[in-house]
ROLUM-340679 format. One record per residue (C-alpha): residue in three letters; residue number from 1; x, y negated, z. Coordinates in Angstrom, 2 decimals, always signed. Layout:
<rs>
  fivex  gumar        x        y        z
    ALA    NUM        X        Y        Z
...
</rs>
This chain:
<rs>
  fivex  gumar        x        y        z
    UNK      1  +113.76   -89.11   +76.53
    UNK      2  +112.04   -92.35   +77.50
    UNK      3  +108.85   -91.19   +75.49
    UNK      4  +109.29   -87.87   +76.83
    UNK      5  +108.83   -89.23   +80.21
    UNK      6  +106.39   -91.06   +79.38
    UNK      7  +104.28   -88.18   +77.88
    UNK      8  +104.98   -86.20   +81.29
    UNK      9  +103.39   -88.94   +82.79
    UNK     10  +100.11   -89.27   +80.99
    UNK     11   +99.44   -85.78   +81.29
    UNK     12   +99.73   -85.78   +84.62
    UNK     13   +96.87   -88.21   +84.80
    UNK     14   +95.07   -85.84   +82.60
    UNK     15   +95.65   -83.34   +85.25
    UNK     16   +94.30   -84.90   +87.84
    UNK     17   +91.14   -84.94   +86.71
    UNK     18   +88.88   -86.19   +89.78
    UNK     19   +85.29   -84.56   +88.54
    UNK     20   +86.58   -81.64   +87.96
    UNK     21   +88.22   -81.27   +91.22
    UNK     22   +84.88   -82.43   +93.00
    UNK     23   +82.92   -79.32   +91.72
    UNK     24   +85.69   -77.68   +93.05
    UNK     25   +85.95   -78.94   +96.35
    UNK     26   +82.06   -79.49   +96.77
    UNK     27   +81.15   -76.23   +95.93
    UNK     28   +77.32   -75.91   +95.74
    UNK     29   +75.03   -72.87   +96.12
    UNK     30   +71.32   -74.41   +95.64
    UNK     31   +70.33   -76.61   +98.63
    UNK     32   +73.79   -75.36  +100.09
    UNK     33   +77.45   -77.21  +100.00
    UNK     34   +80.31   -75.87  +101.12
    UNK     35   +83.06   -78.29  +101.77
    UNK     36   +86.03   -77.20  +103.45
    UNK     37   +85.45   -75.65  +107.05
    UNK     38   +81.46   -77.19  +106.74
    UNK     39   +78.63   -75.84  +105.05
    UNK     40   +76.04   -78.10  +104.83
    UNK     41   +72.31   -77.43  +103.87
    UNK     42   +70.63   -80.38  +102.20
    UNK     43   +67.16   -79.22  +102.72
    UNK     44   +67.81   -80.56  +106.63
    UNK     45   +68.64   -84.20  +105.78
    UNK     46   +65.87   -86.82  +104.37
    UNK     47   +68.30   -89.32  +103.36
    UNK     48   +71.82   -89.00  +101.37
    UNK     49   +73.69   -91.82  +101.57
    UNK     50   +76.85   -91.88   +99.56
    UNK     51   +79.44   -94.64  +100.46
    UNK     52   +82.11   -94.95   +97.76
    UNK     53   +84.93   -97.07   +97.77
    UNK     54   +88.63   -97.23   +96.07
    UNK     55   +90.05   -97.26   +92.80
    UNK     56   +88.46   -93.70   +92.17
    UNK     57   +85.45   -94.99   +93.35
    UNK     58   +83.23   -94.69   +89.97
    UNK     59   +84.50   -91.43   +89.46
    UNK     60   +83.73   -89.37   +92.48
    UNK     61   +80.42   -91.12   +92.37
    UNK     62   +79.49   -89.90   +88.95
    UNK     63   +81.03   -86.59   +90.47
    UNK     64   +78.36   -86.88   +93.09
    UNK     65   +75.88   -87.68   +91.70
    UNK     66   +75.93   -84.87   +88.75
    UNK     67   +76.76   -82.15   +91.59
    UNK     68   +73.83   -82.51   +93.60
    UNK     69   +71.50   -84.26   +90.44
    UNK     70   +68.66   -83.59   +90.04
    UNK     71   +67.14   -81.80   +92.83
    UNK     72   +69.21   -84.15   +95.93
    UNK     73   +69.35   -87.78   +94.67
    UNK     74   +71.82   -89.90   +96.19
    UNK     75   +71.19   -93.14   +97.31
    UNK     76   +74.66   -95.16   +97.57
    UNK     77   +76.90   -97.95   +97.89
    UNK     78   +79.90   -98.36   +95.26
    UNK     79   +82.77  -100.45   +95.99
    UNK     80   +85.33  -100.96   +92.78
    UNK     81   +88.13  -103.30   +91.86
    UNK     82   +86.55  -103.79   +88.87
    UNK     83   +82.83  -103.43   +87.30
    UNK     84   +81.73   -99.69   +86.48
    UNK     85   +81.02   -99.38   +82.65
    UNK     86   +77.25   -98.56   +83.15
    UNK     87   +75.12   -98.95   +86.10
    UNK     88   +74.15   -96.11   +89.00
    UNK     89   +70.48   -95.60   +89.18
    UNK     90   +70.21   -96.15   +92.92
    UNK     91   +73.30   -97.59   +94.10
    UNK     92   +74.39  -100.97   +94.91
    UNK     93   +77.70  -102.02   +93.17
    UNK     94   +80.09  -104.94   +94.36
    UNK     95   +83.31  -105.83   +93.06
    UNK     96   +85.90  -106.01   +95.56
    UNK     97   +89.61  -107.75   +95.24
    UNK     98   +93.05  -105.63   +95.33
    UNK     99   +95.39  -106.04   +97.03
    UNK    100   +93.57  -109.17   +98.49
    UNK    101   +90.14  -108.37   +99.45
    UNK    102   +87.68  -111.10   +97.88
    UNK    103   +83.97  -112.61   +98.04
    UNK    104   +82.90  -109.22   +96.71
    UNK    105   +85.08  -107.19   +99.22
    UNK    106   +83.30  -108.75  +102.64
    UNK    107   +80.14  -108.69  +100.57
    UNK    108   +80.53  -105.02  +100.09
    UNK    109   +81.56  -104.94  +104.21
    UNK    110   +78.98  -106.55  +105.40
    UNK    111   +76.42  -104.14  +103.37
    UNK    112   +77.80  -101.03  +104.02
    UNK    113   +77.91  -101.80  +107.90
    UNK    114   +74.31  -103.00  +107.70
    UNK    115   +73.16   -99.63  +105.84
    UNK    116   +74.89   -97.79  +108.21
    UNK    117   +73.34   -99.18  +111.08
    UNK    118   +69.91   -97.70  +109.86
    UNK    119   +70.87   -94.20  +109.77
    UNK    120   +69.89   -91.59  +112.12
    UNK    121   +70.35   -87.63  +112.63
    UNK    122   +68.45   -87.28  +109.26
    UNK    123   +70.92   -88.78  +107.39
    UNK    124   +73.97   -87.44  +105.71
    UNK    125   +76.58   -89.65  +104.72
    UNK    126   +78.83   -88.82  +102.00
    UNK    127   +81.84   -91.09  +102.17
    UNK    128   +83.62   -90.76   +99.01
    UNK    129   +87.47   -92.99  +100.01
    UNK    130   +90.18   -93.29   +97.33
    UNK    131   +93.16   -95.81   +98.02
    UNK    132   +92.99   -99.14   +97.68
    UNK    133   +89.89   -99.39   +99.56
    UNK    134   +91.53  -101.63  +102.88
    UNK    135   +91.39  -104.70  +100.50
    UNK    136   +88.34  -103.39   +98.82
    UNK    137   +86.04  -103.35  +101.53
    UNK    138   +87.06  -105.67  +104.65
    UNK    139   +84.58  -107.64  +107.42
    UNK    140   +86.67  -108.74  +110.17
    UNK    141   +85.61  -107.87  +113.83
    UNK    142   +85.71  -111.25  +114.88
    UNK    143   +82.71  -113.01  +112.34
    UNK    144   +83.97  -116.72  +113.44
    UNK    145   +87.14  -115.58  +111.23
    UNK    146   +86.96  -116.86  +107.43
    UNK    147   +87.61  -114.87  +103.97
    UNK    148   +90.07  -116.97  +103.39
    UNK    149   +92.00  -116.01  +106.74
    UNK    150   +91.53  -112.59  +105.93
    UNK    151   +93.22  -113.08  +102.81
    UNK    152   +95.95  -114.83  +104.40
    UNK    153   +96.32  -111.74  +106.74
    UNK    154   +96.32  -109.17  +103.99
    UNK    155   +99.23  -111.67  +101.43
    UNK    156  +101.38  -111.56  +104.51
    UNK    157  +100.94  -107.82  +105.02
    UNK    158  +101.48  -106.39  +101.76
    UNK    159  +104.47  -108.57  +101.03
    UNK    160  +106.13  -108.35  +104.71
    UNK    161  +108.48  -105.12  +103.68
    UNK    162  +106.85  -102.81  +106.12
    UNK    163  +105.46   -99.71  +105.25
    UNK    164  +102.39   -98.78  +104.62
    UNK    165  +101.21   -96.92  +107.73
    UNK    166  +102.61  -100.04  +109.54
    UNK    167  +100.64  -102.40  +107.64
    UNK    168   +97.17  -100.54  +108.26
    UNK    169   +97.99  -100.56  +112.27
    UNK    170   +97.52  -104.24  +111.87
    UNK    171   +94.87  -104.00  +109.58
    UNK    172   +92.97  -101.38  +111.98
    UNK    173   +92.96  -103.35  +114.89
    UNK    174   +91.19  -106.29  +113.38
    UNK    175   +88.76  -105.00  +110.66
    UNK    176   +85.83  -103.54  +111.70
    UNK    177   +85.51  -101.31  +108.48
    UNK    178   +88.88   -99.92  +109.34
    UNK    179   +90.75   -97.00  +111.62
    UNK    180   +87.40   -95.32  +112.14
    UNK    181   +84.41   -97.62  +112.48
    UNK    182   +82.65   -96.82  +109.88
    UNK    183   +81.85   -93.45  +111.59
    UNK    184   +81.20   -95.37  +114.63
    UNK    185   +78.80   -97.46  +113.06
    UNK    186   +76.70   -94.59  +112.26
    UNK    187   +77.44   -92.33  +115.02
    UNK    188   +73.80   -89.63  +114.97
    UNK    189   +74.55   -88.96  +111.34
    UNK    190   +76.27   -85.88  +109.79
    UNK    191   +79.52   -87.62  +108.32
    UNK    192   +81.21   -85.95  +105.26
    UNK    193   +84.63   -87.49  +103.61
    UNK    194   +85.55   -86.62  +100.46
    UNK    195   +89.41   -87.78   +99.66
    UNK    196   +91.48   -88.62   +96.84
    UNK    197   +94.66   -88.81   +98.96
    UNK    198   +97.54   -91.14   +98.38
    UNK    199   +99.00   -90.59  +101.90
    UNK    200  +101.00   -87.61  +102.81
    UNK    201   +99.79   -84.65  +104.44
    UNK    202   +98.73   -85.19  +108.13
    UNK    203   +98.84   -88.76  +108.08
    UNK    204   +94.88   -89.04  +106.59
    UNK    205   +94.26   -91.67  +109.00
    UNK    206   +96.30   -94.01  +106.99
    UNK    207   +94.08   -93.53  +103.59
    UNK    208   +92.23   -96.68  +103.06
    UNK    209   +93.00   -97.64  +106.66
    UNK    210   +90.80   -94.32  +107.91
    UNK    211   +87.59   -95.79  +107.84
    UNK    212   +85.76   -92.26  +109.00
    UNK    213   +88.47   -90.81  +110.99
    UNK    214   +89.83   -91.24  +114.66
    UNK    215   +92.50   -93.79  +114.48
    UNK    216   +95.96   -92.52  +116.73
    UNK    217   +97.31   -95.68  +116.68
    UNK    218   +97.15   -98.57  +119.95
    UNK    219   +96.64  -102.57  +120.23
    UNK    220  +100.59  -102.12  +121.46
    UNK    221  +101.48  -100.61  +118.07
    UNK    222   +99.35  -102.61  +116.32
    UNK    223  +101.52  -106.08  +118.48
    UNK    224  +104.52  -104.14  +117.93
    UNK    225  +104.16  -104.27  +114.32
    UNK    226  +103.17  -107.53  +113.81
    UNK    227  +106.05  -109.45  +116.20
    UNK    228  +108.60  -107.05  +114.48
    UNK    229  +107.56  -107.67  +111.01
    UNK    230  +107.57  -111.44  +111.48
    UNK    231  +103.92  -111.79  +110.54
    UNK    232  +102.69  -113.89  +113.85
    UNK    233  +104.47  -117.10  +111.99
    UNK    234  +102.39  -116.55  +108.51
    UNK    235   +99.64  -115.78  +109.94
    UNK    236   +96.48  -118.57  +109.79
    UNK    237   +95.94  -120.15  +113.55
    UNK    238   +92.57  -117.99  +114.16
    UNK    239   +94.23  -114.71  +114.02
    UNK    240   +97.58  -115.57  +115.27
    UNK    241   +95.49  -116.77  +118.32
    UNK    242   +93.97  -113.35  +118.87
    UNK    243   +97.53  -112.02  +118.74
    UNK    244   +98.81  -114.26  +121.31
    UNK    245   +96.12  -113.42  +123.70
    UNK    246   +96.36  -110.38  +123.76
    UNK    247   +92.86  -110.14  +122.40
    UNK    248   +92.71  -107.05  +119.68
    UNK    249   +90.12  -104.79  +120.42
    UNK    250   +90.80  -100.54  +120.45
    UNK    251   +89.36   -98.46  +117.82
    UNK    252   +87.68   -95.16  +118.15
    UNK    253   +90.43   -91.91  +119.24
    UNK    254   +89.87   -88.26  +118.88
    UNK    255   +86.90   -87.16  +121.13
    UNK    256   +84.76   -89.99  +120.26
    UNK    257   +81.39   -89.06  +120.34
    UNK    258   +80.99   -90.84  +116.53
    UNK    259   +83.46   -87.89  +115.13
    UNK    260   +80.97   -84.78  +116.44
    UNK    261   +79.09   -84.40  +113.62
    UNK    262   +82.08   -85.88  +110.76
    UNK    263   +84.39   -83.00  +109.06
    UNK    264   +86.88   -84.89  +106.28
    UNK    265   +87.73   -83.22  +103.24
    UNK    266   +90.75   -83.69  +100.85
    UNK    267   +89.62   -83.58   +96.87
    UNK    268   +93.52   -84.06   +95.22
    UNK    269   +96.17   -84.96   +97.03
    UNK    270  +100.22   -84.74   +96.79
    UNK    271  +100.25   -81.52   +95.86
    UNK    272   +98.03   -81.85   +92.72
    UNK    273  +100.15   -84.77   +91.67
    UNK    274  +103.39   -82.37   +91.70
    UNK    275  +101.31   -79.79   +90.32
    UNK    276  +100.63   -81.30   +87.01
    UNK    277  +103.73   -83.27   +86.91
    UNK    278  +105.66   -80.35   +87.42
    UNK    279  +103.66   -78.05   +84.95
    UNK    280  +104.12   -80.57   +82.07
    UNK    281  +108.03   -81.02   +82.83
    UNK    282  +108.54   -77.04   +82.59
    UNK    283  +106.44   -76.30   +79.36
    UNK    284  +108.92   -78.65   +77.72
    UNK    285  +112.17   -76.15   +79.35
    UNK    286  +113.11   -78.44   +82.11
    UNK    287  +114.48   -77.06   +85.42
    UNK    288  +112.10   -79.19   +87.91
    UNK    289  +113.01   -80.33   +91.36
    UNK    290  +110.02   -81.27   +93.26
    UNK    291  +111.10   -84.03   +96.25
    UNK    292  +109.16   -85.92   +98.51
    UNK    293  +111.36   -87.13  +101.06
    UNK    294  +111.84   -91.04   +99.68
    UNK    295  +108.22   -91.67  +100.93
    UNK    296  +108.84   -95.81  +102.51
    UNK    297  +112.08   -96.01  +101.67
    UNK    298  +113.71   -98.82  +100.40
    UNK    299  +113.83   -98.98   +96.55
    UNK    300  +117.74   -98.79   +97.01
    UNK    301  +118.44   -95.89   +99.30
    UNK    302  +115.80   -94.12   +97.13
    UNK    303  +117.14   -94.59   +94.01
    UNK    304  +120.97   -93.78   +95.33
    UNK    305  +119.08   -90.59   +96.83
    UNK    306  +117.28   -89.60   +93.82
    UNK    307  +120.10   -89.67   +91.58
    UNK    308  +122.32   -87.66   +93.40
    UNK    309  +119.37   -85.40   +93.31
    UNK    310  +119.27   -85.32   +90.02
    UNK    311  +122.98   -84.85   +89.73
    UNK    312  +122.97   -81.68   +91.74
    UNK    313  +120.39   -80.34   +89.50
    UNK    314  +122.27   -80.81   +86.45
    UNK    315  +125.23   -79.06   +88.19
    UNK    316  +123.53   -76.47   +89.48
    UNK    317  +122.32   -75.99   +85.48
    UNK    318  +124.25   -77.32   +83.18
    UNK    319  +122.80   -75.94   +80.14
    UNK    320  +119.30   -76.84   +81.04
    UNK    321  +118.00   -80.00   +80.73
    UNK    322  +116.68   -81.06   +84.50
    UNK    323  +114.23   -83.57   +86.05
    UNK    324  +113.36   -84.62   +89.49
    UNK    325  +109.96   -85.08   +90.29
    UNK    326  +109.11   -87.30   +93.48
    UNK    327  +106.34   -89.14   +94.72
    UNK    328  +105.00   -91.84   +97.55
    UNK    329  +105.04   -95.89   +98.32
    UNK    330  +108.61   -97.07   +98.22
    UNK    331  +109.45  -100.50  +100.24
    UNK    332  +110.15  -103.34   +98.20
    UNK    333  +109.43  -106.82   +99.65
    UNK    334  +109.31  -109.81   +97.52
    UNK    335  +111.93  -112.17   +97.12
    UNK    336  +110.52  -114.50   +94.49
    UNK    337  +107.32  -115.52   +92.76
    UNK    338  +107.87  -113.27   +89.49
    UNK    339  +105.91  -110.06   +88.12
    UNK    340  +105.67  -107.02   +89.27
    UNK    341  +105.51  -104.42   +91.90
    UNK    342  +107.36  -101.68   +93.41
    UNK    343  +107.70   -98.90   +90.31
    UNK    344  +109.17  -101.44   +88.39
    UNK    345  +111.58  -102.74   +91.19
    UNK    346  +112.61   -99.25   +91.75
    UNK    347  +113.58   -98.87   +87.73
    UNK    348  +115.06  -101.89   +87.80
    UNK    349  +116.95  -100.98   +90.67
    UNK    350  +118.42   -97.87   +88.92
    UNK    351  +119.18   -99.62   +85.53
    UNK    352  +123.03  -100.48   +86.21
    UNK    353  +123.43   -96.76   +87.87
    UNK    354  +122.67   -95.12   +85.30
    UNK    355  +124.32   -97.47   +82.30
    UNK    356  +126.06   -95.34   +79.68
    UNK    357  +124.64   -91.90   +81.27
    UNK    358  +122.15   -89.18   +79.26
    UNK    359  +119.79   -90.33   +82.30
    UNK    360  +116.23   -91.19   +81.98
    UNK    361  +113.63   -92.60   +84.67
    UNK    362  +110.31   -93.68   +85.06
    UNK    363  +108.18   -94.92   +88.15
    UNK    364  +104.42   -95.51   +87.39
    UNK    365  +101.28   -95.76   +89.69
    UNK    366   +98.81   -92.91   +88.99
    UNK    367   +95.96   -95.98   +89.46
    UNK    368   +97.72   -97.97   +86.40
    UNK    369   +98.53  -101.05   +88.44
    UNK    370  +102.42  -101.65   +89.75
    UNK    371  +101.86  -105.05   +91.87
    UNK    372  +100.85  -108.04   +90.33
    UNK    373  +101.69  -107.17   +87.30
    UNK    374   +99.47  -105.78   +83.98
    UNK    375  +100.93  -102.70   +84.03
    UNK    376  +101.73   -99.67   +85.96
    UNK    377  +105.25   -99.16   +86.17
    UNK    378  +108.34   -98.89   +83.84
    UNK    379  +110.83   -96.60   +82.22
    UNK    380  +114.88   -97.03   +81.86
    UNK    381  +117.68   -95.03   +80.21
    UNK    382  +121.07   -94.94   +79.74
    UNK    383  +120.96   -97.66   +76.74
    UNK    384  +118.98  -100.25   +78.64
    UNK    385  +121.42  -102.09   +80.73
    UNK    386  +123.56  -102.64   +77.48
    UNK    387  +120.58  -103.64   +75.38
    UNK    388  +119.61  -106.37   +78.10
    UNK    389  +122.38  -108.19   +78.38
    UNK    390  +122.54  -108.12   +74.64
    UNK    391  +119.09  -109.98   +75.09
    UNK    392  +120.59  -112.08   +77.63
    UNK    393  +118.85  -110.80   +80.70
    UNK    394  +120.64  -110.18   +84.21
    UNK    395  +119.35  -107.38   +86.59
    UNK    396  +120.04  -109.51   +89.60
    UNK    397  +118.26  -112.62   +88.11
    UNK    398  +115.01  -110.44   +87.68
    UNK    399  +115.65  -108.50   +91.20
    UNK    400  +116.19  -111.72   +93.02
    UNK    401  +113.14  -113.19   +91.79
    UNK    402  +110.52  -109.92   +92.06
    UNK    403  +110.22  -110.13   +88.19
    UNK    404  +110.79  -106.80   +87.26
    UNK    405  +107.99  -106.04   +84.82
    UNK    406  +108.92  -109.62   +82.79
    UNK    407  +112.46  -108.10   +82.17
    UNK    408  +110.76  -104.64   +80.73
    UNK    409  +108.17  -106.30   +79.04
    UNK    410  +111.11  -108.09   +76.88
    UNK    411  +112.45  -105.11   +76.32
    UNK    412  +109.42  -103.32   +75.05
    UNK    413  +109.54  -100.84   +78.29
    UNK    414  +106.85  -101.55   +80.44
    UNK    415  +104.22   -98.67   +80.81
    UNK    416  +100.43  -100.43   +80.18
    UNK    417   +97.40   -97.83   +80.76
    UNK    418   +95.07  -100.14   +82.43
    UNK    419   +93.16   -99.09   +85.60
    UNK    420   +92.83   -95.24   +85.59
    UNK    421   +90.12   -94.86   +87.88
    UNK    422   +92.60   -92.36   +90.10
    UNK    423   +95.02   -93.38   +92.97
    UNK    424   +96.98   -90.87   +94.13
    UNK    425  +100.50   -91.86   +95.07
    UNK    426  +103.63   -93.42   +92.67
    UNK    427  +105.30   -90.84   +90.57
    UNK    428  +108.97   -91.24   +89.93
    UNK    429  +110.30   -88.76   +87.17
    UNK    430  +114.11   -88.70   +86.39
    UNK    431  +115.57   -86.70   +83.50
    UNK    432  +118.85   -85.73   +82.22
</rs>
């Protein structure tokens, strides 16, 4: 069952497929696109300037590119967390840092607002976001603040325990790449955003800290957040200071003259992820539950949660074999300096629960990457808590010190794919 998981797993990432879903999304009629509500004709624009950034970055760009190739060529800007395989004729590539945003990250800011800056009614801007792309692509509104505060802000943010739409109220409010600038900085051009979405539905604002799209959230959230997640103490002097004066600036809201001429389209999302996780589970004769409510939970209520899920399910058909599919960013703040990240924790978390039991689960990031770790998540059955403390390794040793992907990698059950050039969201499987 643990391979079978795993197999329902990788071909969901082969089902995801982000070109493929571009042509579909960017459908094109000669000089004409059609992209959700907008249709667009290229013939009007002189310039068009793709802005890509996120861990699908490469991908929608070749997407582009080969979409409107060779009769529109697309001049662009391509952000990745790490180098493309072959270069972009045209585009200017920079390697930005995840989850910290490096050299390469302001680098990439600091270009992409400048290149904005020049563009006029003539221009159409393709933004092409994936997640990932807050640490990615960062210049902070204040330029007397350093890189290395910045990184400082973003450490403290992504291990503080709060969830993610928390953490990019912060980020919004002191970024200016973030929570709608980007469409401010170019506010007479015709603005198109084209989305691989690891947020839920109606909360697109919180993709790569929405970059292109009026921001809903206030300097009194964005205070709010910050005193109750502790941060103000961990923060470096510069931007604690702004903070304690009261100093963050407001970003753009709905009605914003920069958002007149922008329409935002979603490429996969949520419901593509189910789609092809849920496809794969039933052509092997499982019963499939599809659940999304554990989105920011804590890896501990989810897991309790999910396997009563799964419970019902098997009652409900006890001579089927069942599986519970569920997706989303669980909350898992470190404890300790060991390896790993948040699919891993969550398996981990489950291991003594489901000890002696024909149960099987997996958590893996659709991107490849669970945390600090190489890999992107991990898988557990009903043999594993037995075979580690045969091995000599305690649960709570390797909870307490955020090490979860050492204690699978010793047992031969981590998940390794490498980058996969897609970021949806995390998808938890569990199977009995």
């Amino acid at each position: 069952m643990k391979k079978f998981a795993q197999t329902v797993y990788r071909k969901t990432l082969a089902g995801i497929d982000i070109e493929a879903a571009l042509e579909r999304k960017l459908d094109r009629d000669g000089p004409r696109i059609r992209a959700g509500d907008a249709t667009l004709d290229l013939r009007g624009f002189r310039t068009i300037l793709a802005i890509a950034f996120g861990k699908a970055s490469d991908a929608m760009a070749r997407g582009l590119v080969g979409i409107l190739a060779p009769e529109f060529p697309v001049e662009g800007i391509l952000v990745a967390p790490v180098a493309p395989p072959s270069p972009l004729p045209g585009w200017r590539i920079f390697t930005g840092g995840h989850p910290i945003p490096n050299a390469g990250s302001f680098a990439a800011g600091r270009a992409i607002l400048h290149r904005l800056a020049r563009c006029d009614e003539k221009t159409l801007i393709v933004f092409l976001i994936s997640g990932g792309g807050s640490a990615l692509v960062e210049q902070p509104l204040d330029p007397s603040i350093s890189l290395a505060d910045f990184q400082a802000l973003h450490a403290a943010l992504v291990t503080c325990g709060a969830p993610i739409e928390e953490i990019n109220v912060v980020r919004k409010h002191l970024s200016a790449t973030k929570g709608g600038r980007l469409a401010a900085a170019a506010p007479r051009s015709m603005k198109l955003t084209l989305a691989i979405s690891d947020v839920p539905l109606g909360e697109e604002s919180a993709l790569a800290s929405g970059p292109t799209l009026p921001d809903p959230s206030t300097i009194l959230d964005a205070e709010r957040v910050a005193h109750a997640c502790g941060l103000l103490g961990r923060l470096p002097s510069s931007l604690r200071a702004i903070f304690e004066n009261h100093a963050l600036r407001e970003t753009p809201k709905e009605g914003d003259p920069a958002f007149a001429r922008a329409h935002f389209v979603r490429v996969l999302g949520v419901h593509d992820l189910f789609h092809a996780a849920h496809h794969a589970c039933e052509a092997e004769g499982f019963v499939c539950l599809c659940d999304d409510s554990t989105d920011g939970w804590p890896i501990e209520k989810a897991a309790d949660y999910l396997l009563a899920q799964l419970a019902a399910q098997k009652k409900a058909n006890p001579h089927h074999r069942v599986a519970v599919l569920t997706d989303g960013e669980l909350s898992s703040p470190v404890t300790g300096g060991g390896i790993g990240g948040r699919n891993a924790a969550f398996v981990l978390a489950c291991v003594p629960k489901i000890a002696g039991k024909g149960i099987t689960v997996l958590s893996a990031g659709t991107d490849g990457i669970d945390g600090n770790s190489p890999a992107a998540g991990a898988v557990a059955d009903g043999e594993t808590f037995a075979r580690a403390r045969q091995m000599g390794l305690a649960v709570d040793d390797f909870a307490r010190r955020s090490d979860a992907y050492s204690f699978f990698e010793w047992l031969g059950d981590a998940i390794v794919t490498g980058p996969t050039g897609n970021n949806l969201r995390d998808l938890r499987i569990l199977i009995a």
